[in-house]
Phi, psi and omega in degrees: 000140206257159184288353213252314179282346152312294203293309180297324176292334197265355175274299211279343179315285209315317180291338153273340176259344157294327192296131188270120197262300157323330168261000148261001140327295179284346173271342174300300204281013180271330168293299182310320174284324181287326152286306163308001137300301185297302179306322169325280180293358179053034172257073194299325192292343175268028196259284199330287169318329192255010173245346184258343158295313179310310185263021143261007187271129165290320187289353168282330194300307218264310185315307163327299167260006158298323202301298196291337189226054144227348187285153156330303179309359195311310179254022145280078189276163160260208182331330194261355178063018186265148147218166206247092147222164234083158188295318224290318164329238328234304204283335192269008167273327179292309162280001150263351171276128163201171172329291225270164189073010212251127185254049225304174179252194191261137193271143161300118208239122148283166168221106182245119196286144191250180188342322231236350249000016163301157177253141162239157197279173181213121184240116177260146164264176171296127183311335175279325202266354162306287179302342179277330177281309192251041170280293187314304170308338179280081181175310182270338225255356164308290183340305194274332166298322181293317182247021163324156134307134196259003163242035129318103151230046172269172187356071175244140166268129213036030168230159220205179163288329218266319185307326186296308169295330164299328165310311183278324182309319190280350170285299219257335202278354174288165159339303181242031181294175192269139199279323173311105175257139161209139162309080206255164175197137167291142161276092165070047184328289142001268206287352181237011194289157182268173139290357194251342169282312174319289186301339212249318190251355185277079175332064156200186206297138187265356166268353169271335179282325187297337203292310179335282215298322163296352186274345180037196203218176193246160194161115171047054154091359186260142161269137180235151183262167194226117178220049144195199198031186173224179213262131158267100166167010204247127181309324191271338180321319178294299162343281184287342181292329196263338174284339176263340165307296234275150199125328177309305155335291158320306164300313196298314207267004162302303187310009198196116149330149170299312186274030178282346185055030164296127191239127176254099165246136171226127175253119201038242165245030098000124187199143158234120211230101171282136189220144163009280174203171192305309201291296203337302187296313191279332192256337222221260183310328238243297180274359153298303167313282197259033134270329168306340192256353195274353219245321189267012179087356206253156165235167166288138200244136224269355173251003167251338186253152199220168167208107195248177175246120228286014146300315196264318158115107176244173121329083190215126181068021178096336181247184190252080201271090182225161186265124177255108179063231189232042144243142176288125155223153196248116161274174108003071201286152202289341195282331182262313190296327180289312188298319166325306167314280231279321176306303225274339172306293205287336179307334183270338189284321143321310176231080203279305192268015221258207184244126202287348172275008164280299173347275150303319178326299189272335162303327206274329146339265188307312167300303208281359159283322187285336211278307181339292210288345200230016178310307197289015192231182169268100185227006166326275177335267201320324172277347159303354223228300187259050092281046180212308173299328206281295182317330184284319202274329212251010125339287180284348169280307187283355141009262198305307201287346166236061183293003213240332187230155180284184187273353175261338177276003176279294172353273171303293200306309174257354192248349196237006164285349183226025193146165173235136193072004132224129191320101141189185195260178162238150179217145183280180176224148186314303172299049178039046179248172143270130195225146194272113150269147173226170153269124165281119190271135203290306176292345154291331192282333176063203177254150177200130185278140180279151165275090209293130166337136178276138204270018183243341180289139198226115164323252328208327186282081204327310212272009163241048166283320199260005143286311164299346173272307196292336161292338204289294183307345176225122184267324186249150170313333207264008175231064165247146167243178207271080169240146189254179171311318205258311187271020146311292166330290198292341190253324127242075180240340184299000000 
């Protein structure tokens, strides 16, 4: 290597680790609000124009592949087994992507089993062709946000499950809310979208999507071609699955008078529609639903959608939704609460022999994540029951791991460092300090109720930035403050 070509290589480290990561921030999204105007204002062509800048803007390119080698997915490759990493990969990644010539390769097709034990495939792309879906994605997702369902929230900017449920709570929990539920669940949404309604209804370029949609996978050395869906592993995929729902909503509440009390909340392809009565749902509603999904390639998947009655108690999104007398309650569902149990048994049991602060480290991973998801619902009981369970196995591992000392030297050794009923340990630390590991109890986290989103909010739109800055930053209602629009501005514009 020549000195000259050292020095180039060593320009381009610097010149990726130099990038004001914040002013391509603000110039992507300066773009982005100006197309969710144009959608706004039904001025597609001008949609058009501002989507072939955005995805020729170099700060959208490094915002792509910052993106792409930052993700869980980062040190996953595809068919070509290339991945990008270092500054010097990164900035020469940022300059090689563009249009013309542009080719996607064949996606690497996986199986990951799901709950039922059934597989599901999983199509990874090529890192390039990962940064190129999601270049492209700065460009759609104003669009998709702008012409969304306002009770839609799966892979939405700022909206979660704890909204959906919150969604579903104000449908079902008055007096007189509608008692009928039905249970919708698409059959292999992913995997059944048609192409020819995609390319015909998706606002963006239509010779990089068909290349997408056309590019098909590799498995077990063989190419096989794609001729429906779209690839679940694909950054823009989620985009585009929630750009052919939406509109679903609308058909529901056309097909009904307003005092029919039809309430429509959906999450991914997950959905529920409350009614009246049985028939309303079965006679009325049901063949709205699958003629909106039959125009799209898609059907209902006939062992998952139901029509219960909200006494009797459904399912949707990890909880449990039934009415006691005219009250609403929402738990955990046991069906969750068990697989917690079951994750958290083989985890100690796996690392029976292990150093206990890995141990904890990974306990505590899985509570406080599982603790999170259900902070916002009625889960006291539940955490209680998994901290009780959580106390009982790591009881029997040290046991196991001490057969030898009594039940008061288990005690005092793991139980009296932190506390009294909770498990942990002291460990030295390479400066000759001491350091505390605890397990974390799901019921030290408590409860606290989500603030459900307004259902009109839009990121991409100037008069809610500083509704979307007071969710990021004030998390409980009660310390968001009585800041108006204008002094949002003023405050960051200082």
């Amino acid at each position: 290597m020549t000195a000259e070509t050292a020095g180039a290589l060593k320009d381009d480290a610097d010149k990726w680790s130099s990038v004001d990561w914040k002013q391509a921030q603000r110039e992507v999204r300066r773009l982005q609000v100006r197309i969710a105007k144009a959608v706004k204002e039904n001025r597609w062509n001008k949609v058009r124009s501002l989507q072939y800048l955005l995805t020729h803007s170099f700060y959208a390119k490094l915002l792509a592949v910052k993106r792409v080698t930052s993700n869980k997915g980062k040190k996953t490759p595809g068919v070509d087994g290339v991945l990008w990493q270092g500054a010097r990969a990164k900035w020469r990644a940022a300059n090689s992507l563009r249009r013309r010539g542009y080719r996607p390769q064949p996606l690497r097709r996986i199986y990951i089993k799901k709950k039922n034990g059934k597989l599901r495939p999983l199509s990874i792309p090529t890192m390039y062709d990962r940064a190129q879906q999601a270049l492209y994605k700065l460009g759609l997702a104003p669009v998709a946000e702008t012409t969304a369902d306002r009770n839609s929230y799966g892979f939405r900017e700022g909206r979660s499950c704890a909204d959906a449920v919150a969604s579903a709570f104000n449908a079902l929990s008055k007096p007189n809310s509608a008692p009928w539920v039905l249970e919708g669940d698409i059959k292999g949404c992913f995997d059944n979208i048609s192409f020819k309604w995609v390319l015909e209804n998706i606002p963006m370029d239509k010779v990089v999507l068909q290349k997408w949609l056309r590019a098909g996978y590799m498995e077990n050395g063989t190419h096989y071609p794609s001729r429906k869906g779209v690839p679940q592993g694909g950054i823009i995929s989620p985009t585009i699955s929630n750009m052919v729902l939406d509109g679903l909503e609308e058909a529901v509440h056309r097909a009904v008078p307003r005092r029919r009390r039809i309430n429509f909340v959906r999450y991914a392809d997950d959905f529920i529609i409350t009614g009246k009565s049985k028939t309303i749902l079965e006679d009325v509603i049901r063949p709205v639903v699958e003629n909106f999904l039959a125009e799209r390639g898609l059907e209902l998947s006939a062992e998952k959608t139901m029509i219960t009655h909200i006494k009797d108690g459904f399912t949707f999104l990890g909880q449990t939704f039934r009415k006691h007398g005219r009250v609403l309650h929402i738990t955990p569902s046991t069906k969750g609460v068990h697989a917690l149990m079951q994750k958290v048994g083989t985890l100690i049991r796996k690392h029976v022999s292990a150093p206990m602060p890995v141990l904890i480290k990974k306990l505590n991973a899985t509570l406080r994540g599982w603790a999170n998801y259900h902070r916002h619902v009625v889960a006291s009981e539940a955490f209680s029951r998994i901290d009780t369970y959580v106390y009982e196995q790591l009881w029997r591992m040290i046991r196991k791991r001490h057969r030898s000392k009594s039940a008061q030297w288990l005690t005092k050794h793991y139980w009296s460092a932190a506390g009294r009923n909770t498990f942990a340990v002291l460990t030295k630390t390479a400066k000759n300090g001491v350091k505390l590991y605890r397990v974390l109890r799901t019921s030290a986290i408590g409860i606290r109720r989500h603030v459900k989103i307004k259902a009109d909010a839009n990121p991409y739109l100037p008069k809610y930035a500083w509704y979307f800055w007071r969710r990021r930053h004030y998390k409980a209602s009660k310390l968001l403050p009585a800041m108006s629009a204008r002094e949002y501005r003023a405050m960051v514009s200082a």
